[in-house]
N, C-alpha and C positions, 0 to 999 in steps of 0.2 A: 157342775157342782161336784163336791169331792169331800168327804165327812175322811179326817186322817184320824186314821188309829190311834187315842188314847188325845186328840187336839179337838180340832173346832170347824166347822164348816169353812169352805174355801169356796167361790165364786167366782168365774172367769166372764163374763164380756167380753165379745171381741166381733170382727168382721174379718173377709179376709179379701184381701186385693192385690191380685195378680202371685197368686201363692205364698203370700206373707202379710203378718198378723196386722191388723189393723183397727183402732178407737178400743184399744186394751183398757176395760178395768177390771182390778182387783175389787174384790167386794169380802162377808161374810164377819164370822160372829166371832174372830179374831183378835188379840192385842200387837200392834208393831210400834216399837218405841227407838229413835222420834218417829215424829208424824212425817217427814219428808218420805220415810221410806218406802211407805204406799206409792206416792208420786215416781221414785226412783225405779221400782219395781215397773210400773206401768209405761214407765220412757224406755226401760231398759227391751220392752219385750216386743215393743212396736217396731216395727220393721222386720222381726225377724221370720225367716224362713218357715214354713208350715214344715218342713220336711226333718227339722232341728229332731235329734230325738230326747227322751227324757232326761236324760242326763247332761246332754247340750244345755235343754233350759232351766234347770236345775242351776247349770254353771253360770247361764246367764242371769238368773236372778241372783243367786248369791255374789257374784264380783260387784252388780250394781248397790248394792245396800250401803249405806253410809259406816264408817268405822264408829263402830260401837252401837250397830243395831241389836234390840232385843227384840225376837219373834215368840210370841205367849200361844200357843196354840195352833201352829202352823210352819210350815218347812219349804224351802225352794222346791224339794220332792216333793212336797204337796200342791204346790202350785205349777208344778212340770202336769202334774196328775190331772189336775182342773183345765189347763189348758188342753192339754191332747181331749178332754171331754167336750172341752168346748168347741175345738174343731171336730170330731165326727156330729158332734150337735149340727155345724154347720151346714156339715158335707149333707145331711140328710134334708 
């Protein structure tokens, strides 16, 4: 979980298999407009490398989003944030 400065709670789900992300969901008390983008986000992040750093997954969620998404309360940097939490979550 990842509370972003001045946004909205942020939730990561995930597993990890064979060092890369795996049953990725986004969650939290956010607005994403459309609604595919949740989906796009969560296709986008599956498969990728645990070793990716913040900025990596940042890029990868921002290239996935649909043209003309609007995020209410939440950022790729946010969800790079929740991610890396949710792997040391794992690791432990």
């Amino acid at each position: 979980e990842y509370k972003m400065p001045g946004g909205k709670l942020v939730v990561i789900d995930l597993d990890v298999r064979e060092d890369h992300l795996a049953h990725v969901q986004l969650s939290g008390d956010f607005f994403l407009e459309p609604d595919q983008a949740l989906q796009a986000i969560n296709r986008a992040l599956e498969g990728r490398s645990i070793k990716l750093d913040d900025d990596a997954l940042a890029d990868v969620v921002r290239y996935a989003l649909p043209p003309g998404t609007v995020m209410y309360g939440i950022s790729p940097e946010a969800i790079a944030v929740a991610v890396r939490r949710a792997l040391l979550a794992e690791a432990s």
